[in-house]
N, C-alpha and C positions, 0 to 999 in steps of 0.2 A: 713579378717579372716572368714571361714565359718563357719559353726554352730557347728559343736564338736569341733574345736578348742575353739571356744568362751566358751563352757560348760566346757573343760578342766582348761580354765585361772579364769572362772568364780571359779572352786572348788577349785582353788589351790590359789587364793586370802581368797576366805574365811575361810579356813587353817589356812593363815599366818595372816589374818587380820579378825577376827571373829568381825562378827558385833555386835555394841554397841549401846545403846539408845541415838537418839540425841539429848534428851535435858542434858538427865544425863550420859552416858559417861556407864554405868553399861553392862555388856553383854546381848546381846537380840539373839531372832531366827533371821536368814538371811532376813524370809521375815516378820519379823517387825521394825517398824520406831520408836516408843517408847515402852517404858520397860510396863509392866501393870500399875506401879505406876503413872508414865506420864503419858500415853495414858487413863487412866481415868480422866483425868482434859483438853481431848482434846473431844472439842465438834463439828462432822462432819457436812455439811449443805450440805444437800438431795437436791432432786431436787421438792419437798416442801419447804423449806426455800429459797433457792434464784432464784425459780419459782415463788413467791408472793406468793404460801399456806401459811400454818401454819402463818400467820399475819407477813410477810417477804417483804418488799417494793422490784419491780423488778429492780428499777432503782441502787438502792445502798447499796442491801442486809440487810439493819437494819429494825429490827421490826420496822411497819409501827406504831405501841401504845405504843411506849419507853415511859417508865415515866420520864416526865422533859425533852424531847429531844424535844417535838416542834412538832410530828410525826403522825398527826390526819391521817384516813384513808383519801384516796382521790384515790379507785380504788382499783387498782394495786399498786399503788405508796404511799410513804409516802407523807406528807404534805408538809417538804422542799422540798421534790423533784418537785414538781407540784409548787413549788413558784420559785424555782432557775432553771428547765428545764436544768439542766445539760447533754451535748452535747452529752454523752454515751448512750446508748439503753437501756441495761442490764448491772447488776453483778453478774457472778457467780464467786461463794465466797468455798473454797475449806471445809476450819474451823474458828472458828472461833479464836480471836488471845486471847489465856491465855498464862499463865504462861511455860507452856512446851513448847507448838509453840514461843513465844517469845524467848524464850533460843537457841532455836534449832535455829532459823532465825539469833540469834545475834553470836553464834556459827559458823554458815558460814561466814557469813557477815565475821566480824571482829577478830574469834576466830583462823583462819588458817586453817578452816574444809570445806574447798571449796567440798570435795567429798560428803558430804553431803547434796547437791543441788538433786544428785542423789534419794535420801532415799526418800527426802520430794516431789519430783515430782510426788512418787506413791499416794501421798493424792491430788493434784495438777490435776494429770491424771482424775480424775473423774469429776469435775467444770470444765477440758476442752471439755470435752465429751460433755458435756451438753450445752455447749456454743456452737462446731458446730451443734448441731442438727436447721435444719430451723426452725425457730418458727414465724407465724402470715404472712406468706407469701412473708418473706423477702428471699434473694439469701444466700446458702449455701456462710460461709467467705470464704476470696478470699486469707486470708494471716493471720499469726498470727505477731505481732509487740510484743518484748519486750520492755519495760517501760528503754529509753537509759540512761546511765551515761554521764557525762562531761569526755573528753580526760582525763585532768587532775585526775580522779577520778577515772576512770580505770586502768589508771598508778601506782596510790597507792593502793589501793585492788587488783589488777591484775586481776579481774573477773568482769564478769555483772551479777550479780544474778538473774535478771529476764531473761537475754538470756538463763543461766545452766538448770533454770526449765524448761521452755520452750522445749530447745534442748533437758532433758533426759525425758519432759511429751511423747514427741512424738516419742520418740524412744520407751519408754514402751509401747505404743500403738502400734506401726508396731510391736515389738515385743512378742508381747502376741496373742497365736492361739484364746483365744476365741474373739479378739478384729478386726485379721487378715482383715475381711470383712468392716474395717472402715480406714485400712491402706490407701487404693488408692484416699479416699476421705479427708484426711489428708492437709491442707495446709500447703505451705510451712512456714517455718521461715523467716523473712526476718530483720534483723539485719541492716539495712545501710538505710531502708526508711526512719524512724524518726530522727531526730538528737537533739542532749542537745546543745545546741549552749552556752550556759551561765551556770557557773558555782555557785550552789546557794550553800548559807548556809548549814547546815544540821537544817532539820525540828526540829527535836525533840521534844520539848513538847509545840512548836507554837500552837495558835490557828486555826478557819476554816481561819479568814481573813486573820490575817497573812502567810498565808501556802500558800493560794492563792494570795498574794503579792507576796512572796518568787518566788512562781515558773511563775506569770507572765510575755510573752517573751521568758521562757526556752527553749523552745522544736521549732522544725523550719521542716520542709519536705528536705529532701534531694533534691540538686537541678535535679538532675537526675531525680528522682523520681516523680517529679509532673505530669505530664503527666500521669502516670501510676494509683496515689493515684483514681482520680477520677472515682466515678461512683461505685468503690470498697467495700466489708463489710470486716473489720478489727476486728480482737481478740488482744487485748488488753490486755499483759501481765504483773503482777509486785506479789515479794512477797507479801508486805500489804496493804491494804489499811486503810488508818486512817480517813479523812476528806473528802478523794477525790479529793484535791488540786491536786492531780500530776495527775493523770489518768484525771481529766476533765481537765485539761490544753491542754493533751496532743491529748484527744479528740476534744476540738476545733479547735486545728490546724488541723488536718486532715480530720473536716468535712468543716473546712475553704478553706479547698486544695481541695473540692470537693468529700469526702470521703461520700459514700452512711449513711453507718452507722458501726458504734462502739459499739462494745461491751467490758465488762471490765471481762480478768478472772484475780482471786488473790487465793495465798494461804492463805491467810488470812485474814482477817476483823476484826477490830477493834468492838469491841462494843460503 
């Protein structure tokens, strides 16, 4: 489809389907994602917070002096992080996960609003941005990975949510004229490197260790793919992160498989 066709289907969807806020459902402008009432309870994270400014640990985006989290400075990094060296490099963190983003997440997920992967990609597109830029004299990524489901789990959701954000972050990005000049250096998707070999639980309101029980074992390199992982910098996609159980799992295996380094983007971070 070329581009006035595309501008054509684009006006005549939004016509028949005038955009709604995702967490509440209420009418909004085209080019917003929450209604005002929501989107004042959604709090963005710049590229001071999950840069390590404003007191933001690099490795796992939470304030490095949380109260009662354990979080002494140590750097750059929070406390846990310098004590459990978790496999990932970085997190860039889209927003942080309140009450609207939760809705809005649980609403795709589970709510039948798969199209909605779209909306939330445009908060999503900015934490990618920022994750491929080089930082400390590491290689421009070589790939971006979404965070896989189990067969089994795909079959009954019919989607991967973190492939949808992914696939529509980078397409707003080749899509956008002022972005244009970052399209050719875009990596690709690649959807079939990692694998969920094991089918776990749902997390839900597990703790750190048991999360990290849960998904120890999950995730495996595609056999094809091993030869290729090594030597690689991987972007590391999933909607949220809570603990970190699933993204450092998933980073081990990969730097296991010989994976230079890992980085983790999320649309959202739990506090």
């Amino acid at each position: 489809m070329n581009a006035a066709l595309r501008d054509v289907a684009d006006g005549l969807a939004q016509l028949c389907w005038p955009a709604r806020c995702a967490a509440c459902a209420v009418f909004v402008a085209e080019e917003s994602v929450f209604c005002a009432a929501c989107h004042a309870g959604v709090y963005a994270l710049g590229e001071d917070e999950d840069g390590g400014g404003a007191g933001f640990c690099t490795r796992c985006a939470l304030p490095r002096d949380a109260a009662g989290g354990g979080r002494g400075v140590h750097g750059p990094q929070c406390g846990v992080c310098a004590r459990t060296d978790p496999a990932f490099a970085r997190t860039h963190a889209a927003v942080l996960y309140g009450e609207a983003v939760a809705t809005a997440i649980v609403r795709m997920k589970h709510g039948g609003h798969r199209h909605l992967s779209r909306r939330l990609a445009r908060l999503l597109w900015p934490a990618l941005r920022r994750a491929m830029q080089t930082r400390g004299g590491s290689d421009a990524p070589s790939a971006v990975l979404p965070v896989p489901l189990h067969p089994r789990k795909l079959r009954r959701r019919g989607f991967n949510q973190a492939l949808d954000l992914a696939l529509w972050a980078c397409r707003i990005a080749r899509a956008g004229t002022a972005n244009a000049h970052l399209a050719p250096a875009l990596p690709p998707v690649e959807r079939s490197t990692l694998l969920r070999i094991r089918n776990t639980a749902e997390l839900g309101h597990a703790g750190p260790a048991e999360r990290r029980h849960l998904v120890a074992g999950a995730f495996a390199i595609a056999p094809r793919a091993r030869a290729a992982v090594v030597g690689r910098r991987f972007l590391l996609v999933d909607d949220v992160m809570t603990t970190g159980a699933t993204v450092g799992e998933c980073a081990r295996v990969l730097r296991s498989g010989g994976a230079a380094q890992v980085d983790v983007v999320v649309l959202a971070r739990a506090p």
